[in-house]
C-alpha positions in Angstrom: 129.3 36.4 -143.2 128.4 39.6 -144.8 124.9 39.7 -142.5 127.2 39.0 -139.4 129.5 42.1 -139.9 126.9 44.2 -140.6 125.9 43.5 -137.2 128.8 43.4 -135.6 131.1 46.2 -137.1 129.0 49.1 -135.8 129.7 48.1 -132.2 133.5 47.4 -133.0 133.4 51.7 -134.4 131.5 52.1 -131.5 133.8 50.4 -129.0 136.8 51.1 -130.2 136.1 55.1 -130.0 135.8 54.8 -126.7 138.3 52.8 -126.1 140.8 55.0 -127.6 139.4 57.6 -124.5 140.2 55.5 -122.2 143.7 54.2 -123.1 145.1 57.3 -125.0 146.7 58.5 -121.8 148.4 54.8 -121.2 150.7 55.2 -124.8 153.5 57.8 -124.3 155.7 56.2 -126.4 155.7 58.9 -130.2 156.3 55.7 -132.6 154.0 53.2 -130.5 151.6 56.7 -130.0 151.0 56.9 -134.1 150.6 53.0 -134.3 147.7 53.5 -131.7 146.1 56.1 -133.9 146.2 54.6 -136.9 144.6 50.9 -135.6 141.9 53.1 -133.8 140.7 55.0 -136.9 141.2 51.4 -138.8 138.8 49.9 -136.3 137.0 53.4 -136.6 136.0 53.2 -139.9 136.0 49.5 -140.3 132.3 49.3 -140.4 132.0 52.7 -143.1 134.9 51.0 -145.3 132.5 47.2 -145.8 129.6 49.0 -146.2 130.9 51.3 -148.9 133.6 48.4 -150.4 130.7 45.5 -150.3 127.2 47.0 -151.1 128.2 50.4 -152.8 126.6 54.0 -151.3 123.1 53.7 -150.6 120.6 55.7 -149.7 118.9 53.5 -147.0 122.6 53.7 -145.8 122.3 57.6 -145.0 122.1 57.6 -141.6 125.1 54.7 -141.1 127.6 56.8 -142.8 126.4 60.6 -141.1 126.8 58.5 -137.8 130.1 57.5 -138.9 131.1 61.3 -139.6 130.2 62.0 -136.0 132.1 58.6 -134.5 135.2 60.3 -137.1 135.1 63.7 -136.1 135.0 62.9 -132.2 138.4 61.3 -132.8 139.9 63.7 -135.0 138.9 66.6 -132.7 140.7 64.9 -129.9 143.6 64.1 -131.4 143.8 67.8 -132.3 142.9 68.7 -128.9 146.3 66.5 -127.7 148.0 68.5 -130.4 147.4 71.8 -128.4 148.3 71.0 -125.6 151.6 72.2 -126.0 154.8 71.9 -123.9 155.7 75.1 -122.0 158.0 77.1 -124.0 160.7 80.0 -122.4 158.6 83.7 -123.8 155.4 82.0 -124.1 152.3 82.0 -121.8 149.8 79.7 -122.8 147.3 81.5 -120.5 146.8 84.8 -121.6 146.9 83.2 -125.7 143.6 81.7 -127.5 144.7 77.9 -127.1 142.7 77.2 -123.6 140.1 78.8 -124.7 140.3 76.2 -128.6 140.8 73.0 -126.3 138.0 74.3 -124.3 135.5 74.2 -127.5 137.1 71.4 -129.0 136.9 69.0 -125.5 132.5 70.5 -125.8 132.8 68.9 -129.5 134.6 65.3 -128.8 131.8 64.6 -126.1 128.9 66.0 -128.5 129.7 63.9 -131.2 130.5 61.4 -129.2 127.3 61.2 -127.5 125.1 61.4 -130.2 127.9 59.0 -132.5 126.6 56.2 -129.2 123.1 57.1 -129.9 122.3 57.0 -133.5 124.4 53.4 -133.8 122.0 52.3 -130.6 119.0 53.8 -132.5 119.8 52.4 -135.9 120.8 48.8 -134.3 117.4 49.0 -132.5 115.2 49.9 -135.5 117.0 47.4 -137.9 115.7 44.4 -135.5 112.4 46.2 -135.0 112.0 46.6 -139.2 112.3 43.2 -139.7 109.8 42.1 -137.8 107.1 44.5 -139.1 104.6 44.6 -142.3 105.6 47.0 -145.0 103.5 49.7 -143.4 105.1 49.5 -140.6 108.2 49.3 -141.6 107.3 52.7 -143.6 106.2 54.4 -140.4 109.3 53.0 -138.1 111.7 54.1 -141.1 109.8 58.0 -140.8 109.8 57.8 -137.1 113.7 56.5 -137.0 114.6 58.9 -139.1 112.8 62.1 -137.4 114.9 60.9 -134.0 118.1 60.7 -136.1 116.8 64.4 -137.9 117.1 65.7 -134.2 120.8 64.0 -133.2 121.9 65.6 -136.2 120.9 69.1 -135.1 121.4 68.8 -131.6 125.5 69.7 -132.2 124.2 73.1 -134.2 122.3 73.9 -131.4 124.6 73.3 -128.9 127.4 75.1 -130.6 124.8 77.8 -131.1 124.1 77.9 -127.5 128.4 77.9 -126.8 129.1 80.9 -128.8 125.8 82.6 -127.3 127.0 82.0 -124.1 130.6 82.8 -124.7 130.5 85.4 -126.5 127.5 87.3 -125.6 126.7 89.0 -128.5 124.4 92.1 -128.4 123.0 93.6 -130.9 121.8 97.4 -130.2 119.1 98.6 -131.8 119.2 102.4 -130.4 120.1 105.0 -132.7 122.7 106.9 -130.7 124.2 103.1 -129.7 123.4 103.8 -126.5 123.9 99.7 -125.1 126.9 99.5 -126.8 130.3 100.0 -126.3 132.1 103.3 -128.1 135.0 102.1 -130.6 137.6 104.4 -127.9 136.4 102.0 -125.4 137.0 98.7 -126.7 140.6 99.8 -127.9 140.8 100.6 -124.3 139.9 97.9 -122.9 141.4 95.0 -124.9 145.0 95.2 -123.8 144.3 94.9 -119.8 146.0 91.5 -118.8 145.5 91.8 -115.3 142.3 90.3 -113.9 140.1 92.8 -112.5 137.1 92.5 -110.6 133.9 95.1 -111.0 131.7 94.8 -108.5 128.3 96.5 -108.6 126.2 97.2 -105.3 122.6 97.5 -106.4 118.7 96.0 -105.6 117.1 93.2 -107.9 114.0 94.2 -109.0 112.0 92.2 -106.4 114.4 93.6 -103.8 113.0 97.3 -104.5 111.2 97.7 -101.0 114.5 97.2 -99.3 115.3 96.6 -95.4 112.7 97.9 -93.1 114.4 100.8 -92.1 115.9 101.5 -95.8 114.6 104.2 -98.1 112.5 102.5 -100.3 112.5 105.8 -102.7 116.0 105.4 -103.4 116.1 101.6 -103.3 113.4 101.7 -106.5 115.4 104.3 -108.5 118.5 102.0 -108.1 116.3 99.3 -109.5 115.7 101.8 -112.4 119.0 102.4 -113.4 120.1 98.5 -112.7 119.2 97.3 -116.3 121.4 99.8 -118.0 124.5 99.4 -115.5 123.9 95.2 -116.2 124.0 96.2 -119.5 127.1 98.4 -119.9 129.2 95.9 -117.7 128.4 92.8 -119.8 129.6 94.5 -122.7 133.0 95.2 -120.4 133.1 92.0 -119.8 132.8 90.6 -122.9 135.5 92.8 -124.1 138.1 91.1 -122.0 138.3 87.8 -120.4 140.2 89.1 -117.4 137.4 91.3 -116.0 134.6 89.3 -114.1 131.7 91.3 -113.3 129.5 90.5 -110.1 126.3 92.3 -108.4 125.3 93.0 -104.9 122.4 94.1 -102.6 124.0 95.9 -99.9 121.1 96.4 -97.5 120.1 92.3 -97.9 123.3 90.7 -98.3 125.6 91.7 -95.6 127.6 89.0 -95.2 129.5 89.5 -98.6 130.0 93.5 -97.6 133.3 91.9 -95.2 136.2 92.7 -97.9 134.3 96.1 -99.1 134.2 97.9 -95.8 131.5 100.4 -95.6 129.5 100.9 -99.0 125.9 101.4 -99.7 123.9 100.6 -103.0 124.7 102.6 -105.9 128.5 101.8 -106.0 130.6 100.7 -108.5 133.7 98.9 -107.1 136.9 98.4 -109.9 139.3 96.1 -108.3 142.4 94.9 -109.5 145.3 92.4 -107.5 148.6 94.7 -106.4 151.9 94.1 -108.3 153.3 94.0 -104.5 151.7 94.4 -101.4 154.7 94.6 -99.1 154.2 98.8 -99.5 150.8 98.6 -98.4 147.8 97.0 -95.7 145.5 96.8 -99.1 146.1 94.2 -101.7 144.0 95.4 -104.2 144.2 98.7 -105.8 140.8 99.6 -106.3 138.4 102.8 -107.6 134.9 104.0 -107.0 132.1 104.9 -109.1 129.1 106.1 -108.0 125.8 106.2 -110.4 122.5 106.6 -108.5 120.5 108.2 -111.3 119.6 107.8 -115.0 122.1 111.4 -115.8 124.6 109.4 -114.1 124.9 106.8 -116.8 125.2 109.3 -119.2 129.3 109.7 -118.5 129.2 106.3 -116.3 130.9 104.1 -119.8 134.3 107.2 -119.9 134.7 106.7 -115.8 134.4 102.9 -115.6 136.8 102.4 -118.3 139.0 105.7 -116.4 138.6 103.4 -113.7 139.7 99.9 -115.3 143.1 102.3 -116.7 144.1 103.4 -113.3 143.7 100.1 -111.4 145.5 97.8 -114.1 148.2 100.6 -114.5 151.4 99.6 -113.5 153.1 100.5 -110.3 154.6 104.1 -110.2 157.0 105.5 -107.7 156.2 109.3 -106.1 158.7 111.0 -104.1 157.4 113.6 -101.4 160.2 116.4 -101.2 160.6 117.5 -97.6 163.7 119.9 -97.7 161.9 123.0 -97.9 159.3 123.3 -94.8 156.6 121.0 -96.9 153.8 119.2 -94.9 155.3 115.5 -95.8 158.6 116.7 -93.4 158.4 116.1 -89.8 158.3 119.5 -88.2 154.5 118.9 -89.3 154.1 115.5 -87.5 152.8 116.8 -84.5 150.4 118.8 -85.9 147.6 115.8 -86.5 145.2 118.5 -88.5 148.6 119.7 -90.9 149.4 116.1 -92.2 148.9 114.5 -94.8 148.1 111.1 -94.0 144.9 110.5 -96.1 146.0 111.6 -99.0 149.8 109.3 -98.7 147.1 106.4 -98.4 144.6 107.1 -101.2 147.8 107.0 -103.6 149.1 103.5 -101.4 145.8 102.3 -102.3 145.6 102.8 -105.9 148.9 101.2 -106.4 151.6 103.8 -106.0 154.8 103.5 -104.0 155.4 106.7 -102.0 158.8 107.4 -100.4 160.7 110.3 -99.6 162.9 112.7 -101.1 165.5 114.8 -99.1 168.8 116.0 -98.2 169.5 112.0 -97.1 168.8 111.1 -100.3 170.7 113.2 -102.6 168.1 115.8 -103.1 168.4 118.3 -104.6 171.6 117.8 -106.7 169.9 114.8 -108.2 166.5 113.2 -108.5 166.2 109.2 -108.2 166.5 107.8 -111.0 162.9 105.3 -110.1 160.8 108.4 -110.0 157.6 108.8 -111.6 156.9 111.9 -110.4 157.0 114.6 -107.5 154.5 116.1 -104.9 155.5 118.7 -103.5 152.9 120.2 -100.7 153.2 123.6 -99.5 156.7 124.4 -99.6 157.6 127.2 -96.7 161.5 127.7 -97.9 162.3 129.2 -101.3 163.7 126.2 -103.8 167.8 127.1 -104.8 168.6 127.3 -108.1 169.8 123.9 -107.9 166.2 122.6 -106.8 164.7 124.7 -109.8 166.9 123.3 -112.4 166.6 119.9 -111.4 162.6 120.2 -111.1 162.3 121.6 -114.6 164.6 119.5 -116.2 162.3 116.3 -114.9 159.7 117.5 -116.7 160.9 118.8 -119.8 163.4 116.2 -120.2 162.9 113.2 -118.5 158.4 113.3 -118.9 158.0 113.5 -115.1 155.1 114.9 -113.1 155.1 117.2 -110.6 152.6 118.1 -108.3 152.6 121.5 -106.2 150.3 122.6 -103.6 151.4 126.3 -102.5 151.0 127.9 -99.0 150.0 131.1 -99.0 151.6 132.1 -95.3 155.7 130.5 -97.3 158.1 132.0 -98.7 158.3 130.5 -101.8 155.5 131.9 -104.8 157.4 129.5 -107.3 157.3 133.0 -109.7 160.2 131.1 -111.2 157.5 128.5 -112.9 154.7 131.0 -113.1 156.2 133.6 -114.9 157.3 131.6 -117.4 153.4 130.4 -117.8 152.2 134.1 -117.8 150.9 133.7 -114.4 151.6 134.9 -110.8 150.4 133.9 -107.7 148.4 136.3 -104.9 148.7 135.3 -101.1 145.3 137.4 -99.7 142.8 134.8 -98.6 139.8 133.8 -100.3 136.2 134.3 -98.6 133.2 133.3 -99.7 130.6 133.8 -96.4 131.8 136.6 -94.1 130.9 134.2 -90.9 133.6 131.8 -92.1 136.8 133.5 -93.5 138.7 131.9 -95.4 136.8 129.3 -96.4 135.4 128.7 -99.8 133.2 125.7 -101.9 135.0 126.1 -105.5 132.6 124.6 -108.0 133.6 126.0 -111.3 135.0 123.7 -113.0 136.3 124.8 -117.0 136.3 122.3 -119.4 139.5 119.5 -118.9 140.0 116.0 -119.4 141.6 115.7 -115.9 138.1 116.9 -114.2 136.0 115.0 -116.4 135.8 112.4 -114.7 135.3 114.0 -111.2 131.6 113.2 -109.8 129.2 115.3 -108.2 131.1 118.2 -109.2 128.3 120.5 -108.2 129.6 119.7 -104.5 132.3 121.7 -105.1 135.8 121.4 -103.6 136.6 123.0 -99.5 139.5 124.9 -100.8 140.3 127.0 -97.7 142.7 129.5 -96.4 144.5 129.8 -100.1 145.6 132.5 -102.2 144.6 132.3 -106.2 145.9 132.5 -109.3 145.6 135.0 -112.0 147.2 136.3 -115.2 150.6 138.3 -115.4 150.3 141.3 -118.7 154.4 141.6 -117.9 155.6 138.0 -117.4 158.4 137.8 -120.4 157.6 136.0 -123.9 157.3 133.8 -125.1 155.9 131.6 -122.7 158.0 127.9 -122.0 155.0 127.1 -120.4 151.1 126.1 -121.6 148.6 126.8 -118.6 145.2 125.0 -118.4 142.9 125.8 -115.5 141.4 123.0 -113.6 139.3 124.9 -110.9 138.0 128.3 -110.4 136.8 129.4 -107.1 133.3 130.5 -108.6 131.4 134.0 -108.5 130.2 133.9 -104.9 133.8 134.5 -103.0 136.1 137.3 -103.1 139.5 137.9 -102.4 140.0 140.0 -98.7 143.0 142.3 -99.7 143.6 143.8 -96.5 142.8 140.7 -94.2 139.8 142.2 -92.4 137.2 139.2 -92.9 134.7 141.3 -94.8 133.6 142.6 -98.1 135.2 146.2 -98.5 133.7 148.8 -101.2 137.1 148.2 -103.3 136.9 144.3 -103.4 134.1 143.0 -105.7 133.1 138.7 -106.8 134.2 137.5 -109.0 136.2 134.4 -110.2 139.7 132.9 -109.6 142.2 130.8 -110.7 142.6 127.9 -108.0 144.1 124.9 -109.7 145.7 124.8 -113.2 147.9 122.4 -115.2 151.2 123.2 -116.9 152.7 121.9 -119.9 155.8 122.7 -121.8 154.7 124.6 -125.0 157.5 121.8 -126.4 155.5 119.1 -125.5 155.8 117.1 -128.9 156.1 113.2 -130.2 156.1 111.3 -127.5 156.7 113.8 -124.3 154.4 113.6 -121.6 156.0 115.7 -118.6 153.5 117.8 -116.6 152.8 120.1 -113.6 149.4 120.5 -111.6 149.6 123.2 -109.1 147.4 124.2 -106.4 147.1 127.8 -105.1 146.4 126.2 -101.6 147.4 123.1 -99.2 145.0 123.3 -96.3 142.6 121.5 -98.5 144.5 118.5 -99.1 145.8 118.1 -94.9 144.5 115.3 -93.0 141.3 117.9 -91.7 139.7 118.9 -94.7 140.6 116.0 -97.2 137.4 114.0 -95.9 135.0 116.2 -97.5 133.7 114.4 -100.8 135.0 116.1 -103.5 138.4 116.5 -102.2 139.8 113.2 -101.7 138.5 112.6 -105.5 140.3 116.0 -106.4 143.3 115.3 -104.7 143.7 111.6 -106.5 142.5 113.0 -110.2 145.4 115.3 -110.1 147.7 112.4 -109.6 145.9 109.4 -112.2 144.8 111.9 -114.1 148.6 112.8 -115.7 149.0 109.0 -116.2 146.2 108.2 -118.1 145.9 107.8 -121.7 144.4 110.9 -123.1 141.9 109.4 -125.1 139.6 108.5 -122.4 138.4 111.8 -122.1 136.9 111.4 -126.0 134.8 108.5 -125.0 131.4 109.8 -126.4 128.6 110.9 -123.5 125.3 108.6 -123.8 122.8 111.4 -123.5 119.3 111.0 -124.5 118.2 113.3 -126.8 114.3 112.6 -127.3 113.0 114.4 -130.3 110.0 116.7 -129.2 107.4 117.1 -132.0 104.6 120.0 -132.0 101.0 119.5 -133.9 100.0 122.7 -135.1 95.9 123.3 -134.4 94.8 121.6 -138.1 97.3 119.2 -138.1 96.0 117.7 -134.2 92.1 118.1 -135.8 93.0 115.6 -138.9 94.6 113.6 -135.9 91.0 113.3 -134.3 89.2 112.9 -137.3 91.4 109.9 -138.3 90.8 108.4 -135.0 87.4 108.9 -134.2 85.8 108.3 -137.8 88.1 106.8 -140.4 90.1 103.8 -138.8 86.9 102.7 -137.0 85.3 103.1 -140.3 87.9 101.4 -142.1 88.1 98.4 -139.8 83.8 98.1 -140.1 84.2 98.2 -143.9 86.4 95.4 -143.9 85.4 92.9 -141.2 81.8 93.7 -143.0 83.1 92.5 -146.5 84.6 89.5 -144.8 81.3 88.2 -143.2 79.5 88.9 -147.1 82.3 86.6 -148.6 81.8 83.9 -146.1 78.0 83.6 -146.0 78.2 84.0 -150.3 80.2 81.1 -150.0 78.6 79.5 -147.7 75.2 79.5 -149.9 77.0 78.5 -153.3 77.8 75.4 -151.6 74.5 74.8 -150.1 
């Protein structure tokens, strides 16, 4: 009897785990549910109860009871994994918690175990008939080869689960020491929170792919290939930071068919995309960023833009208001002047996911601002503000945190002394040249130190900043100052300002550089105020005919995402490579040679020579 449930009650543990699989979902029933549980682990453990009960814990019983742990633990793990799977509760999303990710792991674990629980009670079954029809030796050798196979079941879960975590996880471990393929602290504080599912899409060459399309410039497409590695790299890390952000790369010049949704783009571009809150404003759906890193300097800031860009394409939605009640290039008196509007610059901001609308007379302005807004752009004003208009735009900023952005015209009426003065500043109307055969025109590419323009690329492009007056410092503006002024841009040492109109350089006007762009902040700004100003000493720039130029469309959106995002992004460490240069003095390079030339090669003779005297000794003694 005992012989005949030895053979029989592995295969009821056996079939009576999966069993349990497949009727599980049939009981629904909580009272007839636990009844079902409790005869399945009885069956279960029916065979490891006997054993232990009948014959006592053996040791040639080893392997029946570890394959019983796995036959247990496949059940147990499922039943926890039903556990989980929890009703939906009012508050709580199950998505965005760790609990998919737990029944994930634990459904890997139920089919492990059970898998190798089916093949160690096969295995031992098989040997148990083969050992007893075998001599003694061969029993032995069976037994060692039996238990090698059941050796490797047993560690097939710890290499799996190895594998799983590997694979899930992606752990790195950076062996620089600057950390330069890892992630700064700032970063990963950063990027943690984002619960919107972003896309990063990089645009660069495989390695094999270097040569590029026949009419590409193989040059560039191998210094891509260069830089590749360390982008991969950087973006893994990203991505193992948060599950929302997916990371995928493309060849540009060899696969065209996926460039559809991307427009026009070529390699070395760094797409962040992230789905709309609502995309009833706008024709785009996603509100997306560009990065651009073609060489190795460019990765050196490439970790502080990407996760500037991940901030500014996950933020939510804000609301701007164009004012158009004082002449500005948003009102309609400008609408039939193509080259004056502002088009471009309304879309860039539709694109990255804020809602423009209007602000005028129809809607209340100025004796009260919408309550909805965000913040104000106001673009080359003609008519002077009222008091009213005044009042209203400083008390947004000091006492509600808004942000105001001002581009002046230098031909208006309105020199917003009323601000400026208050920042020590005041604001000069004569135009800016730079190249007496183009007056009026200047490239601005000074650029003082500023969280808002550090994150502008190819800054040595400069900004088209023409027909605008300039800032510069007022000795008798009253004190103390309600205002803090940081500049942004400067228009550089190569223009000069043409006092009396005439297009050239006159003995009493010399180079030298001005104030273009600055940022204002109440000298109140405590706790947890955040209300700014950017203004402009020029609009031209940012009108539907000069916004195409490079740098400007990226100037013109920093000084809108730039006021909304977190501060702290700017401190995001640079990954420079600081290579330590070492100088032999004339001795110290002649020891060098020495060394080289005479004493390792003498040192290595000396001791394959004693080697071959100890063999061949040895080799005699024996003889």
């Amino acid at each position: 009897m005992l012989l005949s449930a030895d053979r029989v009650l592995p295969f009821v543990s056996l079939v009576s785990l999966f069993a349990y699989f497949l009727f599980d979902g049939m009981v629904v029933d909580p009272k007839r549910k636990i009844i079902f549980l409790g005869v399945v682990f009885l069956f279960l453990a029916s065979d490891t109860i006997v054993r232990a009960f009948s014959k006592g814990i053996r040791k040639e019983d080893q392997n029946r009871y570890i394959a019983a742990v796995f036959g247990i633990a496949a059940f147990l793990l499922s039943v926890l994994r039903d556990f989980l799977d929890l009703k939906p509760v009012a508050g709580f999303n199950e998505e965005v918690s760790a609990i998919p990710k737990i029944r994930e792991f634990l459904l890997l674990c139920v089919v492990l175990f059970s898998l190798v629980f089916l093949l160690q009670i096969i295995l031992l079954e098989i040997g148990k008939s083969s050992l007893e029809a075998q001599s003694n030796l061969a029993k032995s050798k069976s037994s060692l080869l039996q238990n090698a196979v059941l050796g490797f079941l047993f560690v097939l879960p710890v290499l799996v689960a190895v594998n799983y975590f590997a694979i899930k996880r992606n752990y790195n471990f950076d062996l620089s020491s600057q950390g330069k393929f890892s992630l700064s602290q700032i970063s990963r504080n950063l990027i943690k929170p984002i619960s919107q599912d972003v896309t990063i899409t990089a645009f660069y060459p495989r390695p094999l792919e270097a040569d590029g399309p026949a009419n590409g410039d193989k040059l560039t497409a191998f210094a891509l290939t260069r830089v590749r590695p360390d982008i991969e790299i950087l973006l893994d890390q990203i991505k193992a930071e948060n599950s929302h952000i997916t990371v995928q790369f493309i060849n540009a010049d060899v696969e065209i068919d996926l460039l559809k949704e991307f427009g026009q783009v070529s390699n070395g571009t760094i797409f962040v995309r992230s789905k709309k809150q609502s995309a009833l404003t706008s024709l785009t759906p996603f509100a997306e960023e560009r990065v651009i890193a073609k060489e190795p300097k460019d990765l050196e800031d490439l970790e502080r833009k990407l996760v500037g860009a991940l901030l500014n394409v996950t933020t939510e939605q804000k609301k701007v208001y164009f004012t158009v009640a004082n002449g500005e290039r948003y009102g309609i008196s400008f609408r039939a002047l193509p080259n004056e509007q502002v088009n471009r610059f309304v879309s860039s901001l539709q694109f990255l996911n804020f809602k423009v609308a209007e602000l005028g007379f129809g809607q209340g302005w100025p004796s009260k601002l919408p309550e909805d807004a965000d913040m104000l752009v106001i673009l080359g004003p003609t008519v002077p503000f009222s008091k009213e208009a005044r009042e209203e735009l400083s008390k947004f900023v000091l006492e509600k945190n808004g942000k105001i952005l001002i581009t002046m015209e230098p031909k208006g009426s309105e020199d917003f002394s009323w601000l400026l003065q208050s920042a020590g500043l005041k604001f000069k109307s004569a135009p800016m040249i730079e190249r007496e055969d183009k007056p009026g025109f200047i490239v601005a590419k000074r650029f003082p130190e500023n969280r808002l323009t550090d994150l502008l690329q190819k800054k040595d492009m400069g900004i088209l900043f023409p027909y605008s007056g300039y800032l510069e410092t007022e000795p008798n503006a009253p004190t103390p100052f309600q205002w803090k002024s940081e500049t942004l841009l400067e228009s550089g040492y190569e223009a000069y300002q043409d006092e009396n109109n005439n297009g050239k350089m006159d003995p009493n006007e010399k180079k030298e550089s001005k104030i273009l762009s600055v940022v204002l902040s109440p000298m109140s700004l405590t706790g947890e105020k955040s209300g700014k100003i950017i203004l402009h000493a020029g609009t031209s720039w940012i009108t539907d005919q000069f916004i195409p130029y490079v740098m400007n469309s990226q100037f013109s959106t920093v000084s809108i995402t730039g006021l909304f995002q977190d501060n702290i992004v700017a401190e995001i460490p640079l990954k420079k490579e600081e290579v330590d240069t070492i100088t032999l003095s004339d001795n110290q390079k002649l020891v060098a040679w020495v060394i080289g030339v005479f004493l390792f090669p003498g040192f290595i003779l000396a001791v394959g020579s004693y080697f071959v005297y100890v063999r061949r000794k040895h080799s005699m003694l024996e003889v």
